[in-house]
C-alpha positions in Angstrom: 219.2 -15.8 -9.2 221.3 -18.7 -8.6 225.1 -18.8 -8.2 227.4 -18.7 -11.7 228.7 -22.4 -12.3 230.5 -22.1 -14.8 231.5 -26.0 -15.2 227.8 -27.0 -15.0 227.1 -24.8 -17.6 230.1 -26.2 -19.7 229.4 -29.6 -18.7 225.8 -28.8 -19.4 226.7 -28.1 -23.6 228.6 -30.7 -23.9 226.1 -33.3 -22.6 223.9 -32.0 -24.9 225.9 -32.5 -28.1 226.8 -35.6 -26.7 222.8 -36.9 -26.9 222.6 -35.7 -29.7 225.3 -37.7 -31.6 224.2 -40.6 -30.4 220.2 -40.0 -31.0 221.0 -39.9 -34.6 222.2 -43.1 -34.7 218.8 -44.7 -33.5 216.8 -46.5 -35.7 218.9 -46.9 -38.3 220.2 -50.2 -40.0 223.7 -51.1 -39.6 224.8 -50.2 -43.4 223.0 -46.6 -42.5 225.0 -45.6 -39.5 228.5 -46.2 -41.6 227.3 -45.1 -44.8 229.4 -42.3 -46.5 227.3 -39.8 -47.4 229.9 -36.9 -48.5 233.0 -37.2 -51.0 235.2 -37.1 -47.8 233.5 -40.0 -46.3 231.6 -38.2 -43.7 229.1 -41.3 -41.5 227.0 -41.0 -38.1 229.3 -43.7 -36.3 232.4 -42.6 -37.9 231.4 -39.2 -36.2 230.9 -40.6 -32.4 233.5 -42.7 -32.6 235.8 -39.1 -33.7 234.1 -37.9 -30.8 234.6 -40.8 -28.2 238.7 -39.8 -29.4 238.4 -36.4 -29.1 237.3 -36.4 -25.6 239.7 -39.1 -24.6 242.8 -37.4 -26.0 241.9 -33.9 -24.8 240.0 -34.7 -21.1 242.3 -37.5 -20.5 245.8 -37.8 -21.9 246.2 -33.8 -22.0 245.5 -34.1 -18.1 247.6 -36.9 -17.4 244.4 -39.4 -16.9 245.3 -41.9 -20.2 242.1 -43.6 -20.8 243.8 -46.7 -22.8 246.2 -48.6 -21.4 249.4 -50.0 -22.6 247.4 -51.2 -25.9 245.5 -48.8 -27.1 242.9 -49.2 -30.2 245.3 -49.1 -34.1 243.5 -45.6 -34.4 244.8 -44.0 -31.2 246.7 -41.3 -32.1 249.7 -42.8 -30.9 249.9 -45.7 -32.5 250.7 -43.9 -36.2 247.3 -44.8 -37.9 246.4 -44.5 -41.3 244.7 -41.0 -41.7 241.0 -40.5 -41.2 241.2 -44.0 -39.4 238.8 -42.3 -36.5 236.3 -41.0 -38.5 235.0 -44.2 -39.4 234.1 -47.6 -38.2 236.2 -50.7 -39.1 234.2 -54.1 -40.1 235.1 -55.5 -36.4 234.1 -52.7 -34.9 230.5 -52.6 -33.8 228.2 -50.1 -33.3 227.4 -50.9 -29.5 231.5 -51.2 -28.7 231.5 -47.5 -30.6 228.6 -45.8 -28.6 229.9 -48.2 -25.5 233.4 -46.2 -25.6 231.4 -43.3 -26.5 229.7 -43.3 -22.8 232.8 -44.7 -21.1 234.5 -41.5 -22.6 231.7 -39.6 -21.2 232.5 -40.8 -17.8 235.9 -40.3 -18.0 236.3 -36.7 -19.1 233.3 -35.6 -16.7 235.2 -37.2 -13.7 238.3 -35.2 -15.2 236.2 -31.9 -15.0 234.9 -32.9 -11.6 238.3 -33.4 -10.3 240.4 -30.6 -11.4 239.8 -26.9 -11.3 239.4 -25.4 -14.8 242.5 -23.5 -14.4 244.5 -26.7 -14.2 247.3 -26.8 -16.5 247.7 -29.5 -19.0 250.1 -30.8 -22.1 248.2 -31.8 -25.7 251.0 -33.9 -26.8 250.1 -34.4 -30.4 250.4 -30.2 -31.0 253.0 -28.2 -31.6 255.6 -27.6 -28.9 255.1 -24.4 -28.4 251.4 -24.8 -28.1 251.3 -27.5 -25.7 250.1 -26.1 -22.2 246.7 -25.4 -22.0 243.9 -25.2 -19.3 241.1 -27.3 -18.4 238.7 -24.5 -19.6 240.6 -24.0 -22.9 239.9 -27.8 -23.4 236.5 -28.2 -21.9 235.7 -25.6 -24.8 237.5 -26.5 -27.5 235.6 -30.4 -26.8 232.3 -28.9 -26.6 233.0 -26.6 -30.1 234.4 -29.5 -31.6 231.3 -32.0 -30.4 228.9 -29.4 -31.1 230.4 -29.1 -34.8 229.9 -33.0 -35.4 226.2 -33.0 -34.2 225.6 -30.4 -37.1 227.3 -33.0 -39.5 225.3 -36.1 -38.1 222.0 -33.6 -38.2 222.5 -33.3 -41.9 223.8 -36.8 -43.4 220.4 -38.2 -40.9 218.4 -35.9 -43.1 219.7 -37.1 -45.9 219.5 -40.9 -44.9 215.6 -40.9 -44.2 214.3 -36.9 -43.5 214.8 -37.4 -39.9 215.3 -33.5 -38.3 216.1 -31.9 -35.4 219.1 -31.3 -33.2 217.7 -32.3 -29.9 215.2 -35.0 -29.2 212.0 -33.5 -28.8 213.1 -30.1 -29.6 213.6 -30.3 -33.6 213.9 -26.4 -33.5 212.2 -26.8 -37.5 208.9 -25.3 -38.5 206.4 -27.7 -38.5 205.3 -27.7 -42.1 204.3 -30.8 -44.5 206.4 -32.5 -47.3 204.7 -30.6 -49.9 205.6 -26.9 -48.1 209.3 -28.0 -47.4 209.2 -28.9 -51.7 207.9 -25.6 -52.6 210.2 -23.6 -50.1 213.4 -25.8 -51.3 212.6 -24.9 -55.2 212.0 -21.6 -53.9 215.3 -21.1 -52.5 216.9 -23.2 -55.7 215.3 -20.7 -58.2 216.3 -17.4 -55.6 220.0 -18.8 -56.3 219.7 -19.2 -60.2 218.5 -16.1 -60.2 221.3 -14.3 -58.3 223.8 -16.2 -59.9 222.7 -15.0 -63.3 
């Protein structure tokens, strides 16, 4: 049995999610990866680029390691942006600069995680005061729940964009059954609910 590490094994989740995100956006057309395919607008860029935020803001500015400079993007959280303006990609905004700060992001928090000790103290600025100081592991977590939450979403607007399942390449975790069998057990389950509901 090898030694606990408990970073690697952190690091080791989040990677994963990460992968995942940005697997879902592969062959897909340009008006697929920003399509809204929920009432609230919900899109497979729009996710990594939340993402890309989410990492920056909590493994860098909470750690005193700003990722942007004294310009940062109209979305940045501290520039007042229109709501839901990180959830979704603007027309100028393409998809490689998206996944591009996506990796960068990547880089960034891991060399965070490498540097400081996960009981490192740290300040999320944009919560409430009393709230503020946290630790690298009570980040590192929150970040991989929060990843891990949006590569469920992208897992089921891909599905309903063209069928494509599975939450990590190669490993689709989904019985392998034809079109015909997943029919028949979806009508199943539609007809189990009509029933129940009366």
């Amino acid at each position: 049995m090898s030694e606990p590490n408990p970073k690697a094994d952190l690091l080791r989740y989040l990677q994963e999610a990460r992968d995942a995100l940005v697997w879902k956006l592969e062959g897909l057309s340009e008006y697929d990866v920003r399509r809204p395919l929920t009432p609230t607008g919900t899109n497979l860029l729009g996710l990594v680029k939340h993402v890309a935020g989410v990492e920056l803001g909590y493994l860098g500015d909470a750690f005193g390691r700003p990722f942007f400079g004294e310009e940062p993007p109209a979305w940045w959280y501290t520039e007042e942006p229109e709501a839901g303006s990180d959830m979704w990609a603007a027309a100028d905004e393409s998809r490689e600069q998206i996944v591009g700060l996506y990796r960068q992001a990547w880089k960034h928090s891991d060399s965070t995680i490498a540097t400081l000790a996960l009981d490192s103290k740290g300040h999320v600025p944009w919560w409430p005061e009393e709230r503020r100081e946290v630790t690298l592991h009570h980040v590192l977590v929150r970040v991989i729940s929060d990843t891990q939450r949006h590569a469920g979403h992208a897992d089921i607007v891909r599905e309903l964009i063209d069928g494509s399942v599975g939450h990590l390449r190669g490993k689709d975790g989904i019985p392998p059954q034809d079109q015909a069998w997943w029919e028949g057990h979806r009508s199943r389950l539609e007809r189990v609910a009509r029933e129940v509901s009366g």
